[in-house]
C-alpha positions, 0 to 999 in steps of 0.5 A: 202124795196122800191117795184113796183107791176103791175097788171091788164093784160090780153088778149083782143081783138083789140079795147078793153081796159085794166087798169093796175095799180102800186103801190108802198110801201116803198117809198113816192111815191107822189114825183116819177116820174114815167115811164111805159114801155112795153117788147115784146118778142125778142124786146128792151125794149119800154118807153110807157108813164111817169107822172111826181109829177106834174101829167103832162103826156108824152107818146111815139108816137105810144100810143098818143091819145089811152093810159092815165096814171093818179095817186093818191098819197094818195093811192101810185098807178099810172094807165095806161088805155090802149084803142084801143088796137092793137095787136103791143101793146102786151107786159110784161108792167112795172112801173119803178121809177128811178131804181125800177120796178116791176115784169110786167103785161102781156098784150096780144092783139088778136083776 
């Protein structure tokens, strides 16, 4: 069975910096594209950033320059390093390929 599983969240402070990581079983992960998105309450679901089975990243205007997201396909994981964090970036935040997703990390930015 294909499954996602996010972890790495919490609360930082704004300027701080988290890694969350995916990874995935069931599926050859190597050849995924794969997208994180985040969640805030009562807000749409937010596309943050993606790396395609290239390695090429594309990222949303509002983390450009502040978040990175790498992979290792030997080890079915895909990373989200998150720094200068703001409090705007709280959110539940998901990896998803194609319809797959995890059950989300949190991350909360507060003083």
């Amino acid at each position: 069975q294909e499954h996602l599983v996010e972890s790495g969240g919490g609360l930082v402070q704004p300027g701080g910096s988290l890694r969350l990581s995916c990874v995935a079983s069931g599926f050859t992960f190597g050849r995924s594209f794969v997208t994180w998105v985040r969640q805030a309450p009562g807000k749409y679901r937010e596309f943050v950033g993606a790396i395609e089975r290239s390695g090429d990243t594309r990222y949303a205007g509002s983390v450009q320059g502040r978040f990175t997201i790498s992979r290792d396909n030997a080890i079915n994981t895909v990373w989200l390093q998150m720094n200068r964090l703001k409090p705007e970036d709280t959110a539940l935040y998901f990896c998803q390929v194609g319809d797959i997703r995890g059950q989300g990390t949190q991350v909360t930015v507060s003083s």
